[in-house]
C-alpha positions in Angstrom: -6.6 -2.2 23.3 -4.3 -0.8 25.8 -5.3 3.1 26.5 -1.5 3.9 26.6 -1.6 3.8 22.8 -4.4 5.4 22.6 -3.4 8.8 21.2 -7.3 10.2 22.3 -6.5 8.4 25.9 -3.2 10.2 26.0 -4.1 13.5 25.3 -7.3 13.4 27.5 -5.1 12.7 30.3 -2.5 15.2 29.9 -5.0 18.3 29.2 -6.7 16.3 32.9 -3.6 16.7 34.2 -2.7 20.2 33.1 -6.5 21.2 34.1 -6.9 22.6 30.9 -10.4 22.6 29.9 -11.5 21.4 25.9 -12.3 24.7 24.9 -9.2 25.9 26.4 -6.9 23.4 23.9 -9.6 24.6 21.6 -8.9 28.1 21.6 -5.4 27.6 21.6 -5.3 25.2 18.6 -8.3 26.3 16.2 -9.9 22.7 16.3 -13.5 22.7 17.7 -14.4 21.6 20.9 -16.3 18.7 19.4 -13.6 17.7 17.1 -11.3 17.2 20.6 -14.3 15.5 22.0 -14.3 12.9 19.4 -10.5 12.7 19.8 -10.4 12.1 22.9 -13.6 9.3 22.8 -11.5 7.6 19.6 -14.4 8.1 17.4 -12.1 10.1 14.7 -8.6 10.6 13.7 -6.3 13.5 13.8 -3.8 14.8 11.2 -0.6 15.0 12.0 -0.4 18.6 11.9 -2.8 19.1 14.4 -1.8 16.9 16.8 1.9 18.6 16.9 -0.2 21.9 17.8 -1.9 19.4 20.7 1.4 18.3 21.5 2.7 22.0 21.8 -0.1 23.2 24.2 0.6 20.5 26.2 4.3 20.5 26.5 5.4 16.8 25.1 7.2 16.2 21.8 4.8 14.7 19.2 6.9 11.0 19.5 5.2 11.0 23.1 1.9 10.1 21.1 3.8 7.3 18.9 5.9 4.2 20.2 8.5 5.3 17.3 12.1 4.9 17.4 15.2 7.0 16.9 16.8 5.4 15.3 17.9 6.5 11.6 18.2 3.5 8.6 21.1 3.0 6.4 18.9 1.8 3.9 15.9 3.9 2.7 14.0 0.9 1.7 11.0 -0.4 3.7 10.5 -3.9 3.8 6.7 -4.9 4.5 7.7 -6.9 7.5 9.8 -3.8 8.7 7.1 -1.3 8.5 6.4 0.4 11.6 3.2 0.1 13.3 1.1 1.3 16.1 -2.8 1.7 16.9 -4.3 5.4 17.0 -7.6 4.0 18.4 -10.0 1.4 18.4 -10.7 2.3 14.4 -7.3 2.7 13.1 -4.4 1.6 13.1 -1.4 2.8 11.7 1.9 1.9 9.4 4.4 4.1 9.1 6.5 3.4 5.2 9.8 5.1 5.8 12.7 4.2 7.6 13.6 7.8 7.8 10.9 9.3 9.4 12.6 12.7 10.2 15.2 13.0 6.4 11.5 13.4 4.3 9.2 16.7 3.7 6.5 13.6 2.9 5.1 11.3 5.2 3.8 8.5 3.7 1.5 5.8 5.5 -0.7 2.9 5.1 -4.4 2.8 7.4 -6.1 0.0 8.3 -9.7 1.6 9.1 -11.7 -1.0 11.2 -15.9 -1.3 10.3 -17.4 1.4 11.9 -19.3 0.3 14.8 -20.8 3.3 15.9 -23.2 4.1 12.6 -25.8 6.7 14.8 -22.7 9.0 14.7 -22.9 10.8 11.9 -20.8 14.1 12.7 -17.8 13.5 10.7 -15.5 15.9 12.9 -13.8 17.7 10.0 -10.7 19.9 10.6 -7.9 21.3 8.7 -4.5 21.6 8.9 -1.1 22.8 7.3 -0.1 21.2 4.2 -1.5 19.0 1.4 -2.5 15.0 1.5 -2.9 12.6 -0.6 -5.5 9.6 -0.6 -5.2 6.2 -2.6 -7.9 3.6 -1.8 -6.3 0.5 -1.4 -9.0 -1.8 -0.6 -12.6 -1.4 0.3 -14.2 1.9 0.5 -13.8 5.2 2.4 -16.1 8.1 3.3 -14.5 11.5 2.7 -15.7 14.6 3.8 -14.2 17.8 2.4 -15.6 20.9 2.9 -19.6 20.6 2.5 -18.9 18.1 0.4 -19.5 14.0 1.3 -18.0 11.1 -1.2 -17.5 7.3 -1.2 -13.7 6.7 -3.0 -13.8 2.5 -4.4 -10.6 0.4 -4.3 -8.4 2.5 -7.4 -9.6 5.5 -6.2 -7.5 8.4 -5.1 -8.3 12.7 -4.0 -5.4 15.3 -3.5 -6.2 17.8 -1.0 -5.0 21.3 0.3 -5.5 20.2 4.0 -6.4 24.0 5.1 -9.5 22.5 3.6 -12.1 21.2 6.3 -12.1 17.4 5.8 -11.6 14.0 7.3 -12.3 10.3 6.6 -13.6 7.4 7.7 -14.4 3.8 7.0 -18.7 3.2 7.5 -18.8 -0.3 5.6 -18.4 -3.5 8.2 -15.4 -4.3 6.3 -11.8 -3.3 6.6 -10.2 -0.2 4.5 -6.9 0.3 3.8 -5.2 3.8 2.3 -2.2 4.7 1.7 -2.1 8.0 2.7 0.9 11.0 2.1 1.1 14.0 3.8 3.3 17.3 3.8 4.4 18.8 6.0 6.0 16.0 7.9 6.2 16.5 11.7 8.6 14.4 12.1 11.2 16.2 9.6 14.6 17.2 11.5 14.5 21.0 11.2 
């Protein structure tokens, strides 16, 4: 994979090059030194949410973290071959299911969670966040952490969370997951 889209790459070498320290984006952001660890390594994902207040402390727009376009859709239907997609890490990638990424207060996505490879890491890196999300499982299963809480959701299965809840997710099977996943607020949302 190439590091620039590496979102963990990305903001690893602008906090290098701002000689900020990890507990100095820590302090500034509320998400724990090893949560931005993990980041930055590409062993977990970050909401949305929380990398705009990344994005803040180190003075770029979230879209530097995305290969996104501008431009806006006449249509607001997504076809599936039209769906916008990048790679967040080595895990996960990414599709993006509206056209209209900034019209929305919901941002609705599809994950593709690779196997996990790295099974002696059990820290799960929870963190919260503004907003609510919602979690459908589309196909094979996904670990969810949320609060002290740890489940395994099955194909069918879906959670609704408030996201100022400590959570996150993660696929430990050697098979691929997919979830669609919704989120609000949306970061991208023209103000």
């Amino acid at each position: 994979m190439n590091d620039k889209n590496n979102i963990g790459n990305k903001i690893k070498q602008l906090r290098k090059q701002n000689n900020f320290t990890l507990k100095y984006v820590s302090e500034q952001t509320n998400l724990s030194v090893g949560f931005l660890s993990q980041l930055e390594r590409g062993m977990t994902t970050i909401a949305i949410d929380s990398l705009s207040k990344i994005s803040k402390i180190l003075n770029v727009e979230i879209n530097f973290f995305f290969d996104e376009t501008k431009t806006v859709s006449t249509t607001n239907i997504t076809r599936s071959f039209e769906k916008k997609c990048n790679q967040i890490n080595d895990q996960i990638i990414q599709f993006t299911l509206s056209q209209n990424l900034s019209e929305f207060n919901l941002l609705p996505r599809i994950f593709h969670l690779m196997p996990f490879m790295d099974l002696d890491d059990v820290d799960f890196g929870v963190y919260t966040h503004e907003g609510e999300e919602f979690i459908y499982v589309l196909e094979g299963c996904l670990s969810i952490a949320v609060n002290d809480q740890e489940d395994i959701l099955y194909p069918g299965d879906s959670i609704q969370i408030n996201s100022t809840q400590y959570h996150n997710w993660r696929n430990t099977t050697n098979n691929v997951t997919k979830i669609l996943c919704v989120n609000t607020p949306n970061p991208y949302k023209s103000k």
